[in-house]
C-alpha positions in Angstrom: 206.1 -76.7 172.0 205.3 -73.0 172.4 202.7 -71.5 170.1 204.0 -69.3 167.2 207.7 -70.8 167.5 209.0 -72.3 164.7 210.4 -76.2 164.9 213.9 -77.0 163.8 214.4 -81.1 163.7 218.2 -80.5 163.2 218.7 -78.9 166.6 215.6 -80.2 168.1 215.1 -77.0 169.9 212.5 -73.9 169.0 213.9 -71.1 166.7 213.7 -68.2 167.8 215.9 -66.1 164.7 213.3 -64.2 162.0 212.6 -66.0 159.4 212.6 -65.0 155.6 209.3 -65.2 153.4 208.4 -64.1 150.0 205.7 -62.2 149.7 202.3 -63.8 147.6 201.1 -60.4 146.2 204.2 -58.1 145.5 207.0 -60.6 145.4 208.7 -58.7 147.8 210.6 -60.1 150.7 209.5 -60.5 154.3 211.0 -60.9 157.6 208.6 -62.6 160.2 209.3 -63.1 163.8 208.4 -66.4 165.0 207.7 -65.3 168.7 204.7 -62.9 167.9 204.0 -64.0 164.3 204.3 -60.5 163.2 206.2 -58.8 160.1 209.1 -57.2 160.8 210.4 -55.9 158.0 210.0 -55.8 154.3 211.5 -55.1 150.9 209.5 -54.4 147.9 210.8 -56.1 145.0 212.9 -54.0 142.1 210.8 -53.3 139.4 212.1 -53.2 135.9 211.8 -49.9 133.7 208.6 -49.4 131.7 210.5 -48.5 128.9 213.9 -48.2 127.1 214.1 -44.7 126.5 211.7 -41.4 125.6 210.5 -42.6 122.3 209.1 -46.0 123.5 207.3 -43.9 126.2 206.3 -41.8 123.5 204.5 -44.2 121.1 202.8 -46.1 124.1 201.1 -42.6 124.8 199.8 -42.5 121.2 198.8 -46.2 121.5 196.9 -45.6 124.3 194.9 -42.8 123.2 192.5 -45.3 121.1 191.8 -47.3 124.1 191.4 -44.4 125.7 188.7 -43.3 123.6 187.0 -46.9 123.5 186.7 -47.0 126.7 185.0 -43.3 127.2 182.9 -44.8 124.4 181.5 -47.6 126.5 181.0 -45.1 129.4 178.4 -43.2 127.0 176.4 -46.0 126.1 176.4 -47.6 129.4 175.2 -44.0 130.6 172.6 -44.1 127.6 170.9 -47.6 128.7 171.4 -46.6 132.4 167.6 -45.7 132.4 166.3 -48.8 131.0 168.6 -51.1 132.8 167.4 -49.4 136.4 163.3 -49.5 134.6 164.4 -53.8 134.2 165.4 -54.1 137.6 162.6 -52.2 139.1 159.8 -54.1 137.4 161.6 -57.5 138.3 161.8 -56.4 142.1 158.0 -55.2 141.8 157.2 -58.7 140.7 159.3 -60.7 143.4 157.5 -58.8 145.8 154.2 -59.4 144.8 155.3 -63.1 144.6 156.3 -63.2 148.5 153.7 -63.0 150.5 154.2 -60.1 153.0 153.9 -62.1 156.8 152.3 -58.6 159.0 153.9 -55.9 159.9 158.3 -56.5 161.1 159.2 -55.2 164.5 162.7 -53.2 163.4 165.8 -52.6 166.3 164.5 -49.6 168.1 160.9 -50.7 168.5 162.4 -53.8 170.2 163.2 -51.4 173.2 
């Protein structure tokens, strides 16, 4: 049997009509071709409405400013103990490297040449 042609026991004969998948990551729906395993087509899924009407939209907005605002507020103190997390990391790579023992000088790519 062919490579990339799909089996049909009922007929007992390769396939050769595309073939209809669903798509793992959008739902949507694919159309494969079983000759050169390649996607033909596809159809993105319908999405249903965010909201009923203006007002729902509305209060979402105003429910989202707070986590809005908790989130910048995590920025700022992420920003604050940027310095001191970099200072951590630095001393702990210092002290891994004093801990490996350095084997002579490394030949790099161009001095290979």
């Amino acid at each position: 049997m062919a490579a990339g042609v799909a089996y049909n026991p009922v007929m007992a004969k390769p396939s050769r009509e595309l073939f209809e998948v669903s798509c793992p990551c959008c739902g949507g729906l694919l159309k494969v071709d079983p000759e050169t395993r390649a996607v033909i087509s596809h159809v993105a899924p319908v999405k249903p409405k965010m909201f009923s009407d203006f007002e729902a939209a509305a209060k979402a907005m105003r429910d989202n400013e707070g986590r809005k605002e908790s989130i910048f507020r995590q920025a700022v103190d992420a920003e604050k103990n940027k310095k001191d997390l970099l200072e951590k990391k630095f001393q702990e790579a210092v002290k891994k490297a004093k801990e490996t023992p350095d084997e002579g000088p490394r030949l790099r790519d161009f001095e290979l040449d």
